[in-house]
Each structure stands twice: as structure tokens, then as C-alpha cells.
C-alpha positions in Angstrom: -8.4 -2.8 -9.5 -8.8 -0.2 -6.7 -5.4 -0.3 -4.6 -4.9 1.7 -1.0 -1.4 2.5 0.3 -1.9 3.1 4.2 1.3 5.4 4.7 2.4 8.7 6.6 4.8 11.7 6.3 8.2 10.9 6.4 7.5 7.1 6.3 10.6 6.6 3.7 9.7 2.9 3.3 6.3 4.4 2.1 8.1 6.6 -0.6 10.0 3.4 -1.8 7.0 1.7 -1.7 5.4 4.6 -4.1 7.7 4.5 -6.5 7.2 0.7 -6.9 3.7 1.4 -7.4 4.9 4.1 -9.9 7.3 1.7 -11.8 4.3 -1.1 -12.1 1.9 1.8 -13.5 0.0 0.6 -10.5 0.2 4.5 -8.4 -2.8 5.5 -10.8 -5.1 3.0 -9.4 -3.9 3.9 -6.0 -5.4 5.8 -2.9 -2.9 6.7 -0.1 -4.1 7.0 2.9 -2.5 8.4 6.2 -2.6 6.3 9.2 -2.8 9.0 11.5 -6.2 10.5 9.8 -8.0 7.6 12.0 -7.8 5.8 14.6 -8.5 3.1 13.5 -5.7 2.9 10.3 -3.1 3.9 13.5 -3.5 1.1 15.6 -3.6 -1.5 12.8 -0.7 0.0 10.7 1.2 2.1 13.3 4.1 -0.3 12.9 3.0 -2.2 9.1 3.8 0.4 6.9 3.9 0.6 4.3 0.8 -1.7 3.5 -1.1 -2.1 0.2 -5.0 -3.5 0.5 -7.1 -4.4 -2.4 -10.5 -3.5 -2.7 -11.4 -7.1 -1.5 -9.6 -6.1 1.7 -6.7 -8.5 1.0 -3.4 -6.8 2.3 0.5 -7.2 1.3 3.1 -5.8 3.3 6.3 -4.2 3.2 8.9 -5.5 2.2 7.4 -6.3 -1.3 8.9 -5.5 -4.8 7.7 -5.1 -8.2 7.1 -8.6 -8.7 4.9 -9.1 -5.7 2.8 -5.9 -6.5 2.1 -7.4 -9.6 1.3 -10.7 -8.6 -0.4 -8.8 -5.8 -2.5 -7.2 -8.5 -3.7 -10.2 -10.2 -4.9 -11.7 -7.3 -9.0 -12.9 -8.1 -11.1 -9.9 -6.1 
């Protein structure tokens, strides 16, 4: 399943949130993408982040742990 992390530099939340995805062998499947790239990502996530969204646009956010990413990940697309 095709994961996005919608993060930004020096978000240390978002590193914690990495290495979850790291420890779930879920950071392979995962795009990260900078809120402040687009406009867009900024308003909605400007004070989310960290926030993981599935490819069926479905969205979890931070706080989460290992458990909920993989529950998260099982999730019917």
C-alpha cells in the first residue's frame, strides 16, 4: 500500500514519526512530503503534523504508534 508522510524540516514529531514507519518496515512504502512545497499541504497540515494518508486518502494523525500504523495499514483501500 502506497503511504504519504506530510512533514517538514525540523518537525521532530515527524522524525519520531519516521522511525515508527522505519520500525513497522512501513518507510519503504512511504513518500514524504513537505507541507511547505504547496499551498495547499500548508494550510491543511500547518498545525497536523505529522500526518500519514493512504492512497485512498484516508489520514491518521500524530500521536500514533506502531500499533496504529499497522492497523493503519491494513485498513481495506
Amino acid at each position: 500500500m502506497s503511504l504519504t508522510l506530510f512533514s517538514t524540516d525540523g518537525c521532530h514529531l515527524c522524525e519520531q514519526a519516521w522511525g515508527l514507519l522505519e520500525q513497522t518496515g512501513l518507510a519503504a512504502a512511504t513518500e514524504i512530503k513537505d507541507i511547505i512545497d504547496n499551498d495547499q499541504w500548508l494550510e491543511a497540515y500547518r498545525i497536523r503534523i505529522p500526518v500519514l494518508r493512504r492512497a485512498d486518502g484516508a489520514e491518521l494523525d500524530w500521536p500514533f504508534d506502531t500499533d496504529d500504523l499497522i492497523a493503519f495499514n491494513r485498513e481495506p483501500s
